[in-house]
C-alpha positions in Angstrom: 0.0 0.0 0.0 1.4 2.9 -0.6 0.7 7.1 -0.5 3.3 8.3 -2.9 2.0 11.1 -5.3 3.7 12.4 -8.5 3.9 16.4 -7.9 7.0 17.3 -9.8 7.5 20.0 -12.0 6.9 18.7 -15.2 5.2 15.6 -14.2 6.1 12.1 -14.7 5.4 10.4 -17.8 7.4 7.0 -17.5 4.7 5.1 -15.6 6.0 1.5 -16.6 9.5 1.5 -17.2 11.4 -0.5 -14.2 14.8 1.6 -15.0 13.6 5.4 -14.5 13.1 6.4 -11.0 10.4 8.4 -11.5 8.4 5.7 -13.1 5.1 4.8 -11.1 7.0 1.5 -10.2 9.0 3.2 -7.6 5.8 4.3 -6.2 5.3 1.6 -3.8 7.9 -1.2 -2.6 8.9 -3.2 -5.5 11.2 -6.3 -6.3 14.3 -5.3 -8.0 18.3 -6.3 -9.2 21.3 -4.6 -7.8 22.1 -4.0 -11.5 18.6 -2.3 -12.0 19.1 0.2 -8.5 23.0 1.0 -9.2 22.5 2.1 -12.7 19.7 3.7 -13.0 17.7 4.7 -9.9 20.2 6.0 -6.9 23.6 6.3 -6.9 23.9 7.5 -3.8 26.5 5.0 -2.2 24.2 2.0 -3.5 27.2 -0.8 -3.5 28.6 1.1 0.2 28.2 -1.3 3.2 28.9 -0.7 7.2 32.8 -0.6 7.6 32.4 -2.2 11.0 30.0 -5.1 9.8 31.3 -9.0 9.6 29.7 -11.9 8.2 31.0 -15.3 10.2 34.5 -13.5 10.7 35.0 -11.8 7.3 34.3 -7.8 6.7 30.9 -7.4 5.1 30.5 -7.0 1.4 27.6 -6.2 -0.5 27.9 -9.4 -2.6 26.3 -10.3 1.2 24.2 -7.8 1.5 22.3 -8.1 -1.3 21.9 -10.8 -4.5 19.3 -11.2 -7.0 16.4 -9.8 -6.7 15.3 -7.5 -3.4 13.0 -5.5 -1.9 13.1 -2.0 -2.6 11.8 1.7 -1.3 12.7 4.8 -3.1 12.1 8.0 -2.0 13.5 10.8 -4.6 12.7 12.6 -7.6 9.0 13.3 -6.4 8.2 16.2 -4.3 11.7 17.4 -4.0 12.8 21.4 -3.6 11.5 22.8 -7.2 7.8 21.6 -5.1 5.3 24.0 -2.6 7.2 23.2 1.0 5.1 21.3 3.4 1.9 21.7 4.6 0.7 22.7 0.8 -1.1 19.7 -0.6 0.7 18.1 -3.2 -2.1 16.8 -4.7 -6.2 16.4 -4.8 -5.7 13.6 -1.7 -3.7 16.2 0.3 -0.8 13.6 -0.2 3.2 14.4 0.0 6.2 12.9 -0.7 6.5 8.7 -0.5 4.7 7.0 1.6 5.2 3.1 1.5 4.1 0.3 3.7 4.3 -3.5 2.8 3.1 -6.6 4.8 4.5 -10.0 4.7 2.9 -13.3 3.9 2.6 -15.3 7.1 5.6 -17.5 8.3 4.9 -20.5 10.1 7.1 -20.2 13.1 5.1 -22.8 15.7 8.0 -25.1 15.9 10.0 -22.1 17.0 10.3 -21.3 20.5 12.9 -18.6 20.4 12.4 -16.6 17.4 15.2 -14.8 15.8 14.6 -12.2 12.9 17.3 -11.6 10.6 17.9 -9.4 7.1 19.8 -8.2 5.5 19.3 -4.4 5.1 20.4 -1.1 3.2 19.2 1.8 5.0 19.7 5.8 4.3 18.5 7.8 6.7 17.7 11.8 6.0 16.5 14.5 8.1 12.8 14.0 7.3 12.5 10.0 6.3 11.4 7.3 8.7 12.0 3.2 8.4 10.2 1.2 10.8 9.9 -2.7 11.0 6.8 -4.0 13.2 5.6 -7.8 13.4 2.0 -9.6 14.5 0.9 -13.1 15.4 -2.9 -13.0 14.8 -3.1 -12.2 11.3 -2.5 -8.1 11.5 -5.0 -7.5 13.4 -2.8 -6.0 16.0 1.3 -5.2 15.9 4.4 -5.1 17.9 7.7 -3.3 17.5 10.5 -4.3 16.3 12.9 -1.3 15.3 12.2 2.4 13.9 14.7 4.4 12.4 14.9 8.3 12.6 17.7 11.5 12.0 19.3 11.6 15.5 17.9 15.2 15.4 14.3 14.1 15.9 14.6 11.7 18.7 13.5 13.1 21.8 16.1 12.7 24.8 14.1 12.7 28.2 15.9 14.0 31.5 17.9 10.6 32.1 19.2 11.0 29.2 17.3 7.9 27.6 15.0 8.3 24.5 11.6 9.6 25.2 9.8 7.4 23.1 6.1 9.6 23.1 7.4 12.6 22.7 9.5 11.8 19.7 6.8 9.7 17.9 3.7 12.5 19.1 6.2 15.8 17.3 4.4 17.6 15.2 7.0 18.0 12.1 6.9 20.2 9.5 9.0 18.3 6.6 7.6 15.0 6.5 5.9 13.3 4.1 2.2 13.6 4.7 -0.8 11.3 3.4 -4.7 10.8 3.6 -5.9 7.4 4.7 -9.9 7.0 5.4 -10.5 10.2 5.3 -8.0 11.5 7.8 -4.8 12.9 7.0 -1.7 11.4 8.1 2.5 12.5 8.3 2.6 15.3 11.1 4.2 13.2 13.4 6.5 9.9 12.9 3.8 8.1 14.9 1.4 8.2 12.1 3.1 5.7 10.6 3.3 3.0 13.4 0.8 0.2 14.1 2.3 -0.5 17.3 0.6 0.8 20.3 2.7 4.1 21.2 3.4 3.8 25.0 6.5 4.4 26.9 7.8 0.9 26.1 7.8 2.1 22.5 11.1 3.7 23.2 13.2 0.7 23.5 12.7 0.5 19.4 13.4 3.8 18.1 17.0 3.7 16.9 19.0 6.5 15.5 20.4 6.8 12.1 22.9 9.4 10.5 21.4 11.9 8.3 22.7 10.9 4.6 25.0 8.4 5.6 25.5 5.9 3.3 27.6 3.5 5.0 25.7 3.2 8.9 22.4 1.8 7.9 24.2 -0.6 5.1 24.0 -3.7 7.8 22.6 -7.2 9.2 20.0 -6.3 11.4 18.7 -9.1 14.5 16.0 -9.3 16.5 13.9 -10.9 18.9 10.9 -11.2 18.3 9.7 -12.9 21.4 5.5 -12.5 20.9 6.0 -15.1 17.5 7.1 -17.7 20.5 5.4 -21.2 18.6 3.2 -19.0 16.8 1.9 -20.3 13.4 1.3 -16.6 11.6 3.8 -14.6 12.2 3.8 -11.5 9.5 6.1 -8.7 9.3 5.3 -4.9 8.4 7.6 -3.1 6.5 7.4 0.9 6.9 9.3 4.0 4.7 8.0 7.4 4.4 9.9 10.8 2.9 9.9 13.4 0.7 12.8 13.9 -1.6 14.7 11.3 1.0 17.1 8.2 0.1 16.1 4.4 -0.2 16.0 1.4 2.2 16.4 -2.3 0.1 15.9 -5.5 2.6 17.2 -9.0 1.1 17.5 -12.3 3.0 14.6 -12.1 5.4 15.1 -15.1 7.9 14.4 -17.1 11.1 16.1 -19.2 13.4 15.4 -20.4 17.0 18.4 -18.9 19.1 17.9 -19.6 23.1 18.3 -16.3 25.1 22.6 -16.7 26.9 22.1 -17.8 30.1 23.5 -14.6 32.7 24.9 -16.0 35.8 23.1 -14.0 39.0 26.3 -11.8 40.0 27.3 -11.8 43.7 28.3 -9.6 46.2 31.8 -9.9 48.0 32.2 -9.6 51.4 33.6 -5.9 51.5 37.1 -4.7 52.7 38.6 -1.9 54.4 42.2 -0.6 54.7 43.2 2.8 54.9 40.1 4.2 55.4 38.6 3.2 52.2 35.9 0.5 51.6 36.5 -1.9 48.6 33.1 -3.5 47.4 33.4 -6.3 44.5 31.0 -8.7 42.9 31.3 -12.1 40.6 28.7 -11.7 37.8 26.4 -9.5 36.2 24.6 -6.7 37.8 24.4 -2.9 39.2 25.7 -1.2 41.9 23.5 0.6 44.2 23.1 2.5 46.8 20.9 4.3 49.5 21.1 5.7 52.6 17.9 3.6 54.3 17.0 -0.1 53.3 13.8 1.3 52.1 15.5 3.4 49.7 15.4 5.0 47.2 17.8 2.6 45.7 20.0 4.7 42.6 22.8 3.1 40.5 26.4 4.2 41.5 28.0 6.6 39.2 30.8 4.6 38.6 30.0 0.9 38.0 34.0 0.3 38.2 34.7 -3.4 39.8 36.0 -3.2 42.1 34.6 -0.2 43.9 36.2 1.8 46.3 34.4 4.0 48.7 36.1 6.8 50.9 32.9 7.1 53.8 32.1 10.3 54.2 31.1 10.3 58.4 27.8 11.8 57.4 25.5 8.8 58.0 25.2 5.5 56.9 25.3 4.2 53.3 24.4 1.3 51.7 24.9 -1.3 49.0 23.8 -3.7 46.7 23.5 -5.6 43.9 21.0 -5.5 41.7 21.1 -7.8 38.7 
């Protein structure tokens, strides 16, 4: 499905032909070669991959990253700077920019009990494009999150520094792409776009990109996917809106059943003293923390350093734990 209108100056008259960009093809996602995207629809650092990538040892290529045919999202050549800036309608439907959503066919994943999602992926981010990746397990009646991307620049940072999930997707943004479903128009925020339910939890999934860098979002993404547990329709929703932005290609879209690690509880030492100055250690995994009554409020130490060495201050008691 897709929202992408045609509002360039002159307009398109190609509305076939696989090799021009502007063709009504590129409207939607569509199933393309390499050799078909690196001559004739983006050369913005198409055959570019992640420097710091490896496949099973060896630096990634993009031989890996892509082969044969692929799915592909353009967004360029339509609605670009020579078009009425945002929010003039673009066309009768109010509609700007590209606007492109694609859902799986359902994968049979009941045999699987701990659902891995892997593909490989070719992502450009720019300052007003989005990329999100959601999944169900009743048929797409209802979806999950799995990963959105966004410019660095429009995440919202909340006061402990971590993202702030509903304010980020809730923005109202003024260069976005911007559609009209049922009746009601869509694009002002990068929340318009998800399926997911948009709660606080929805922050764990938003993951920055760098604005028109061709080499970071060139990469194997995993996931979890830990709702498709045994679940026999498992779909996957695929998600790209701009105006005027870069492209996102996915090949090689697979499962496997991967058990979580196993995270051995860490421990406590027995703490020392000698000089004055308390040494606290632990075996494991876990966090520091401390408080001044055993009712708290318990708050990480600054310095997770092991081991830990405290100089008391004579001011009161202090105490410690580990929380894992």
């Amino acid at each position: 499905m897709n929202f992408t209108v045609d509002c360039d100056d002159p307009p398109e008259t190609v509305s076939d032909d696989i090799t021009s960009q502007r063709s009504d093809i590129y409207k939607d996602w569509a199933v393309i070669t390499p050799e078909t995207a690196e001559a004739n629809i983006d050369d913005y650092g198409m055959t570019n991959v992640n420097p710091t990538e490896t496949v099973n040892g060896q630096p990634l290529t993009i031989e890996m990253l892509r082969s044969g045919k692929y799915l592909y999202a353009e967004s360029d050549s339509r609605c670009n700077g020579s078009n009425p800036p945002r929010p003039v309608a673009a066309d009768a439907q109010a509609n700007y920019g590209q606007v492109q959503f694609i859902t799986s066919k359902a994968f049979n994943l009941s045999t699987v009990a701990n659902p891995v999602l892997s593909f490989m992926s070719g992502y450009v981010q720019n300052q007003d494009s989005y990329g999100g990746l959601e999944y169900s397990v009743d048929g797409g009646t209802s979806w999950l999150p799995v990963v959105y991307f966004l410019d660095d620049a429009d995440i919202a940072i909340a006061a402990n520094g971590s993202i702030d999930g509903l304010t980020t997707l809730n923005l109202t943004q003024t260069d976005t792409a911007v559609w009209v479903q049922n009746g009601v128009q869509k694009g002002n925020t990068y929340g318009d776009a998800v399926s997911a339910p948009i709660n606080a939890a929805i922050s764990d999934y938003i993951v920055p990109r760098i604005n028109d860098n061709n080499t970071e979002g060139k990469r194997i993404e995993i996931f979890r996917l830990p709702a498709a547990a045994n679940k026999s329709d498992v779909r996957l929703r695929f998600s790209a809106t701009g105006s005027d932005s870069w492209y996102w290609f996915v090949d090689n879209i697979a499962f496997y059943n991967v058990a979580p690690a196993v995270v051995t509880a860490g421990t406590l030492n027995r703490p020392t003293v000698a000089n004055g100055v308390v040494t606290i250690s632990w075996t494991g995994a876990g966090t520091l923390e401390e408080a001044t009554s055993p009712a708290g409020p318990w708050t990480a130490v600054s310095s997770q350093s092991n081991p830990q060495t405290i100089t008391p201050s004579g001011t009161g008691a202090k105490l410690y734990r580990l929380r894992n």
